[in-house]
NUBA-888081 format. One record per atom (N, C-alpha, C): atom name; x negated, y negated, z; residue number from 0; residue in one letter. Coordinates in steps of 0.1 Angstrom, whole numbers, m for minus. Layout:
// NUBA-888081
> atom  c1  c2  c3  nr  rest
> CA  X  Y  Z  NUM  a
...
//
This chain:
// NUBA-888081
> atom  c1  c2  c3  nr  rest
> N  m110  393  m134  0  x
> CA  m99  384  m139  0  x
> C  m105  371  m144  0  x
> N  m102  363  m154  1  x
> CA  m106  353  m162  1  x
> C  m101  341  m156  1  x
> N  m100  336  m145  2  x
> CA  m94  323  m141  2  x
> C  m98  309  m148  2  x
> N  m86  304  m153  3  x
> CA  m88  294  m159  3  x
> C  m88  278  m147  3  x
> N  m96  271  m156  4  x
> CA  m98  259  m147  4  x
> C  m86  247  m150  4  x
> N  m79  243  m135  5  x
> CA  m69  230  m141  5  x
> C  m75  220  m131  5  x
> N  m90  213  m132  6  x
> CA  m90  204  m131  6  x
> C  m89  191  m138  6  x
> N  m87  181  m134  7  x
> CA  m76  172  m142  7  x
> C  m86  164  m157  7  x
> N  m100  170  m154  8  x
> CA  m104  163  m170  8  x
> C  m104  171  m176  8  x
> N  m104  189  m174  9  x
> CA  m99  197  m184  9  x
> C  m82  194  m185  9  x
> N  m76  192  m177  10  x
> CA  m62  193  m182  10  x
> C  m56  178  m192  10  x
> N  m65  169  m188  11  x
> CA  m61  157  m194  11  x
> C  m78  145  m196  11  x
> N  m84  157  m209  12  x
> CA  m98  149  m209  12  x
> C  m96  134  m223  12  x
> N  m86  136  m223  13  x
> CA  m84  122  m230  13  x
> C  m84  111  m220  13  x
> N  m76  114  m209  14  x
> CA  m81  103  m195  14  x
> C  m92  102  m188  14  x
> N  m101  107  m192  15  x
> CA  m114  110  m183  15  x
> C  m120  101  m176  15  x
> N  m118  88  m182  16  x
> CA  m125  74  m182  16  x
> C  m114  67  m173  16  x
> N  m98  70  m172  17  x
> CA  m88  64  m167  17  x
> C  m91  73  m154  17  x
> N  m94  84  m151  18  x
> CA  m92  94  m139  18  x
> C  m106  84  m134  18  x
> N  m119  84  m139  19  x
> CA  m127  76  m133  19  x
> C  m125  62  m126  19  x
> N  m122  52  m132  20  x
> CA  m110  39  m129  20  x
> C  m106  42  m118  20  x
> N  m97  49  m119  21  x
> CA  m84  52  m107  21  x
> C  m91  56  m93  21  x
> N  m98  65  m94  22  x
> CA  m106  73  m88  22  x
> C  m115  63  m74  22  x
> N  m119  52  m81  23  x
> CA  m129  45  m77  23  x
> C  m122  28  m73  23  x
> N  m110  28  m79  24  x
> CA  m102  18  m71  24  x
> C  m90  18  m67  24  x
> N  m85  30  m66  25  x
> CA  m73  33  m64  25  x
> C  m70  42  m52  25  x
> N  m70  41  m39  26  x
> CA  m69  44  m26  26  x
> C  m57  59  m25  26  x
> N  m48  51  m34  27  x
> CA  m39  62  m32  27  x
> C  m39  74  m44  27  x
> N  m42  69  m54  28  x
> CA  m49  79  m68  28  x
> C  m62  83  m60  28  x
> N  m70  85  m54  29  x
> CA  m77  92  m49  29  x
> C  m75  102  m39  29  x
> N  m66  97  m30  30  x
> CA  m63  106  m20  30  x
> C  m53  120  m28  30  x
> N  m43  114  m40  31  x
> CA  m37  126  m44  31  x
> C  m44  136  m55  31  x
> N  m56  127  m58  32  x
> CA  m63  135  m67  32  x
> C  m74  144  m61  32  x
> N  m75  144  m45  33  x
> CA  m85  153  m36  33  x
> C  m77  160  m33  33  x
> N  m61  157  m30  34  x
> CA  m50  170  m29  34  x
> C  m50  181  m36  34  x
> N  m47  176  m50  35  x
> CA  m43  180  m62  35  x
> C  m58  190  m66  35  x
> N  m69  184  m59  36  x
> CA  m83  190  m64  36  x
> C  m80  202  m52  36  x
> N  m82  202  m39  37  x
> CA  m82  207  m30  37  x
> C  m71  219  m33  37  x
> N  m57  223  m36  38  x
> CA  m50  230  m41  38  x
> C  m53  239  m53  38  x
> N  m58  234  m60  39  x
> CA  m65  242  m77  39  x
> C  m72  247  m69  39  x
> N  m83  240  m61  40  x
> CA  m93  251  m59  40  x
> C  m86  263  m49  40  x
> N  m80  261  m39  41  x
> CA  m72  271  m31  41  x
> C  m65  278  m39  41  x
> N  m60  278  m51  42  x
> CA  m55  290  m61  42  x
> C  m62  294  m67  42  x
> N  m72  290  m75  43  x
> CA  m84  295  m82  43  x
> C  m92  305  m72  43  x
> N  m93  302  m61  44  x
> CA  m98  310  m52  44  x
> C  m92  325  m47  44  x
> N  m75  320  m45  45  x
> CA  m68  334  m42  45  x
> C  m69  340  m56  45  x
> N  m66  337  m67  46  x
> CA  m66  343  m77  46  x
> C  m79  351  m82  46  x
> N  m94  344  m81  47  x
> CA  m106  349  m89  47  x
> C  m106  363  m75  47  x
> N  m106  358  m64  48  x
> CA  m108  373  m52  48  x
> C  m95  381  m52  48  x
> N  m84  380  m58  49  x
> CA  m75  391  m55  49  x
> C  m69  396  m44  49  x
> N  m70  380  m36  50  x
> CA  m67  384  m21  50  x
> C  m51  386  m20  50  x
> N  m47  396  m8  51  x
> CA  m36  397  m7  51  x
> C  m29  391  m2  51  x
> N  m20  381  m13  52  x
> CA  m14  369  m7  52  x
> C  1  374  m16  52  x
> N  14  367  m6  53  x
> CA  28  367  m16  53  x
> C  30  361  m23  53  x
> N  37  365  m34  54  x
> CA  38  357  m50  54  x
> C  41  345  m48  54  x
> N  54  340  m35  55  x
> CA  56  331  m36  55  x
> C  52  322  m26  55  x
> N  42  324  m19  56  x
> CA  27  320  m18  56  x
> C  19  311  m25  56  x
> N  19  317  m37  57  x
> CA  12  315  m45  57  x
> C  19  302  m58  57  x
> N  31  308  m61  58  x
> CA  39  300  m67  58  x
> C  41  287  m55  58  x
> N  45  287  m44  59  x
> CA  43  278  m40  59  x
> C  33  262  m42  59  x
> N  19  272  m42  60  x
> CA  6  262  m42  60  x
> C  9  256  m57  60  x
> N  14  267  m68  61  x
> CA  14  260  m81  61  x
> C  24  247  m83  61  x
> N  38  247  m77  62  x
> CA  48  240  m81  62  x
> C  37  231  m71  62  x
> N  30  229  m58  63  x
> CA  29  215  m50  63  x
> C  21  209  m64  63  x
> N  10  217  m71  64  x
> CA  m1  213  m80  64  x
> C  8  207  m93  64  x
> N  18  211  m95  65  x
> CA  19  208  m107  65  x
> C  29  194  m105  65  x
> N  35  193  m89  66  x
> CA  43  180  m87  66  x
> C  29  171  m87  66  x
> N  22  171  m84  67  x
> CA  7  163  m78  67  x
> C  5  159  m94  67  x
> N  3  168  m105  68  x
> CA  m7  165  m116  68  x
> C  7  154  m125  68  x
> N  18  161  m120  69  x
> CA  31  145  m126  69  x
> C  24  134  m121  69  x
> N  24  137  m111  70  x
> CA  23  121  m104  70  x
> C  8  114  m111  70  x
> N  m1  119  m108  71  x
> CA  m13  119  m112  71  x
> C  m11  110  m129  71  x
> N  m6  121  m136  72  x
> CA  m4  118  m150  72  x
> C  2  102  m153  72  x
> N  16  98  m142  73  x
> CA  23  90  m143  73  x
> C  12  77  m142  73  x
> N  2  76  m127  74  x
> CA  m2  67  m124  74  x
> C  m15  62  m132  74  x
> N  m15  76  m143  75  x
> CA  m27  73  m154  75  x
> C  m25  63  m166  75  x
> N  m12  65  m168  76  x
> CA  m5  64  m182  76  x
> C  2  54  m176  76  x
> N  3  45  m163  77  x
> CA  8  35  m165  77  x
> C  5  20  m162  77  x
//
């Protein structure tokens, strides 16, 4: 299976330089961006092994990751 990667400079490498910033003085942009990292990898994982997990399991981990990468986005762009 071809698992694609959604860490946040592939998903948003026009910020790369903003995710770095944030990253390194931003207490609370760091703690949601080790969330937000820590969940991709926990789907990337059930996904690349084909472990036997429930859909909505799985969808779960997606909607937390994709509320995390709003927020993420917002605190980039503002």
């Amino acid at each position: 299976m071809d698992i694609e990667h959604h860490d946040l400079a592939h998903e948003f490498p026009e910020l790369k330089e903003q995710i770095h910033v944030l990253k390194t003085q931003d207490a609370h942009f760091r703690k949601q961006f080790e969330r937000y990292d820590t969940v991709t990898t926990d789907i990337e994982r059930l996904e690349k092994e084909d472990l036997p997990v429930s859909d909505p399991t799985i969808e779960e981990k997606k909607k937390e990751r994709l509320a995390l990468k709003d927020e993420l986005y917002k605190m980039l762009t503002h």
